[in-house]
C-alpha positions in Angstrom: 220.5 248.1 14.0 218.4 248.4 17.2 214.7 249.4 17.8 214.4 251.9 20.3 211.0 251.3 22.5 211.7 248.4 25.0 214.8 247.6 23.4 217.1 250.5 24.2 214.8 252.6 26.4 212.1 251.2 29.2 209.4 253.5 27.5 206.6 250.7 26.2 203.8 251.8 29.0 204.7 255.9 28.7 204.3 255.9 24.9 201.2 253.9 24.5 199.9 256.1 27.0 201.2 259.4 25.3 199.8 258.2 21.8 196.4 257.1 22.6 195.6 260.3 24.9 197.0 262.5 21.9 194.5 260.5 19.6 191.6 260.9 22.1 192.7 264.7 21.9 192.7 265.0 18.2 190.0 263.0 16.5 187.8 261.7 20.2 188.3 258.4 19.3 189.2 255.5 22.0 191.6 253.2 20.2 192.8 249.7 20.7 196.0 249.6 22.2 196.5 246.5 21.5 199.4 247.3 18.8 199.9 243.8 17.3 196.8 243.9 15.3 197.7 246.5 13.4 198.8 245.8 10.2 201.9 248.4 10.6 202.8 248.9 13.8 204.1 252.5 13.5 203.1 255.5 14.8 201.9 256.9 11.4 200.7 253.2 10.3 198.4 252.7 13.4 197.0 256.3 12.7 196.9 255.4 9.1 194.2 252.6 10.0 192.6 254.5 12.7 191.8 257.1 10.7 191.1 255.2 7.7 188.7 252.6 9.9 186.6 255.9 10.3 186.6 257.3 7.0 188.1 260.2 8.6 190.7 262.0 6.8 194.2 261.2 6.6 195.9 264.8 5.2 199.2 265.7 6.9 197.8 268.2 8.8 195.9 265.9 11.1 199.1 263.8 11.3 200.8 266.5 12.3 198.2 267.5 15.0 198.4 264.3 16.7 202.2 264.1 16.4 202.7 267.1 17.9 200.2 266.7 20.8 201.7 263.4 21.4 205.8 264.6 21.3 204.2 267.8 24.1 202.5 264.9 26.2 205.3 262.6 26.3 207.7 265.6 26.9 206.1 266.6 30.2 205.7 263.1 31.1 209.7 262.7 30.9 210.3 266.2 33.0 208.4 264.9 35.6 209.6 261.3 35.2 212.6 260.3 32.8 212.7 256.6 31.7 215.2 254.5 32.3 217.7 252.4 29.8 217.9 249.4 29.3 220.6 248.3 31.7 224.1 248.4 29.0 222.4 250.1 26.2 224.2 253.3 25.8 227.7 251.8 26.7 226.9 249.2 23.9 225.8 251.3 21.5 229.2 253.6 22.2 231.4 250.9 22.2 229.8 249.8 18.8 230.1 253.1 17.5 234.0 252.7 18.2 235.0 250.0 16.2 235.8 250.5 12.8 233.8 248.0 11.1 230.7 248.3 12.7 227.5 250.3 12.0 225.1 251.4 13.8 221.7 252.6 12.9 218.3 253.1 14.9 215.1 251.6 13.0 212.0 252.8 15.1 208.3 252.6 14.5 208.1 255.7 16.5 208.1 259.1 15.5 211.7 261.1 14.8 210.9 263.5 17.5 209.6 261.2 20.5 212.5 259.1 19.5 215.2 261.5 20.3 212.8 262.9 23.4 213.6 258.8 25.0 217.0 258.8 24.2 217.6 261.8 26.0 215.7 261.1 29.1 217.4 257.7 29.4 220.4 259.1 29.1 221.3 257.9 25.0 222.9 260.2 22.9 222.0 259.7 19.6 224.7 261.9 17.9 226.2 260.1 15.0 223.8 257.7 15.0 221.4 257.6 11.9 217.7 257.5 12.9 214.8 256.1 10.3 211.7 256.7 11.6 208.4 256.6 11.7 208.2 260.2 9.9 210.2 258.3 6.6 207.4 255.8 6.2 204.5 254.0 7.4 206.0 250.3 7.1 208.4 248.9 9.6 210.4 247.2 7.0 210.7 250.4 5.0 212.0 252.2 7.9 214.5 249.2 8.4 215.5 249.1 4.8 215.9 252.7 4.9 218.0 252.6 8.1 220.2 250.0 6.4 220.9 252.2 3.3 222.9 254.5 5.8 225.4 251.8 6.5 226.2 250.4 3.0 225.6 246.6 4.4 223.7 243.7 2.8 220.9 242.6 4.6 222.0 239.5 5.1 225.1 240.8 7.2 222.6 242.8 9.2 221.9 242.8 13.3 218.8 244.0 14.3 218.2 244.0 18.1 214.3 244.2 19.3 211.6 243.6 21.7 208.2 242.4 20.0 207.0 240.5 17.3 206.6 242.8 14.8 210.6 243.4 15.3 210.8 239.9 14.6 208.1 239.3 11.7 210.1 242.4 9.6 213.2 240.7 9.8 212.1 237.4 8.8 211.3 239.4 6.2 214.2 241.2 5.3 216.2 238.8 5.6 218.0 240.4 9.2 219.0 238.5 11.7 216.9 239.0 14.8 218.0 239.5 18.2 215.4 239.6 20.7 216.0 241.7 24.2 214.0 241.4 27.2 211.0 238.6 27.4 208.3 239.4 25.5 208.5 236.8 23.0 209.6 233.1 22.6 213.2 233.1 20.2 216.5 233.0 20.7 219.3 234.3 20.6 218.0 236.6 23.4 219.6 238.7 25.6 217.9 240.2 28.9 219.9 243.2 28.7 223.4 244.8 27.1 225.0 244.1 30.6 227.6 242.4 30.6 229.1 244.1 27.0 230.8 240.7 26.6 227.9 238.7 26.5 226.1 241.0 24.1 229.3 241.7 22.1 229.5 237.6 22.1 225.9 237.0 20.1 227.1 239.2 17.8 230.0 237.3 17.2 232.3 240.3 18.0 
């Protein structure tokens, strides 16, 4: 199971950037972007407390107003200037997809929409894959569990590859084992990036 912001795609700075200005837009509020003292970090679980914070109301509609604003700003962003991979990701996640008992599933705290935007843009195709999202629920260890429910796997026999802490707090847990890619945090096993496939095939044990 992999997270997709800073895990498979470089898109951390473009999204925050995306979100808060379609916030601003929407309810001309400047937020904190500082995402890790939120008690969900998801798209709809940051604007959850946002809104909430300012007894402002929380009805679809406005979700979907800021949502949509958001996916338009991040799309023009990516015309102009498409984000990269992570170096490895999308030959990983296809040689994954190839073996026969392996699933794969994406678990983001990001909306469905800007998910499959960053994928494409970084060159990810995210056919076949399933996707839970932030549009399934506001918790992060919902959207895991719910991602996991697509692969007919315990928990405890469950990968999850991710960037941040709150990747690393909602497998604790869940009861996932926790990969961490990139630097951000202190933990290992770690990997700096899914090249070479035989070094992230090996902490996997495959």
């Amino acid at each position: 199971m992999f997270d997709i912001d800073g895990t498979l795609v470089e898109s951390y700075e473009i999204d925050s950037e995306c979100f808060i200005a379609a916030v601003n837009e929407v309810i001309g509020l400047e937020i904190d972007p500082n995402w890790s003292a939120y008690k969900h970090v998801t798209d709809t679980g940051i604007l959850n407390e946002i809104l909430a914070s300012h007894n402002l109301s929380s009805e679809p509609v406005v979700h979907d107003r800021v949502k949509n604003i958001f996916v338009e700003k991040l799309r023009l962003s990516l015309k102009s200037q498409p984000i990269r991979e992570v170096p490895g990701a999308a030959d990983f996640l296809q040689h994954l997809k190839a073996k026969d008992n392996v699933y794969v599933s994406l678990a983001t705290g990001g909306w469905y929409e800007s998910a499959v935007l960053k994928l494409e843009s970084a060159g990810i195709s995210p056919d076949g894959i399933p996707i839970a999202s932030s549009n399934d629920h506001y918790s992060r260890t919902e959207i895991m569990k719910l991602a996991l429910s697509s692969s007919n796997t315990a928990a405890s026999n469950c990968i999850y590859f991710g960037d941040a802490s709150w990747d690393k707090n909602a497998c604790e847990q869940l009861g996932f084992r926790f990969v961490l890619v990139g630097n951000r945090l202190k933990h290992t096993p770690k990997i700096k990036s899914f090249e070479p496939i035989e070094e992230a095939m090996a902490i996997i044990g495959l």
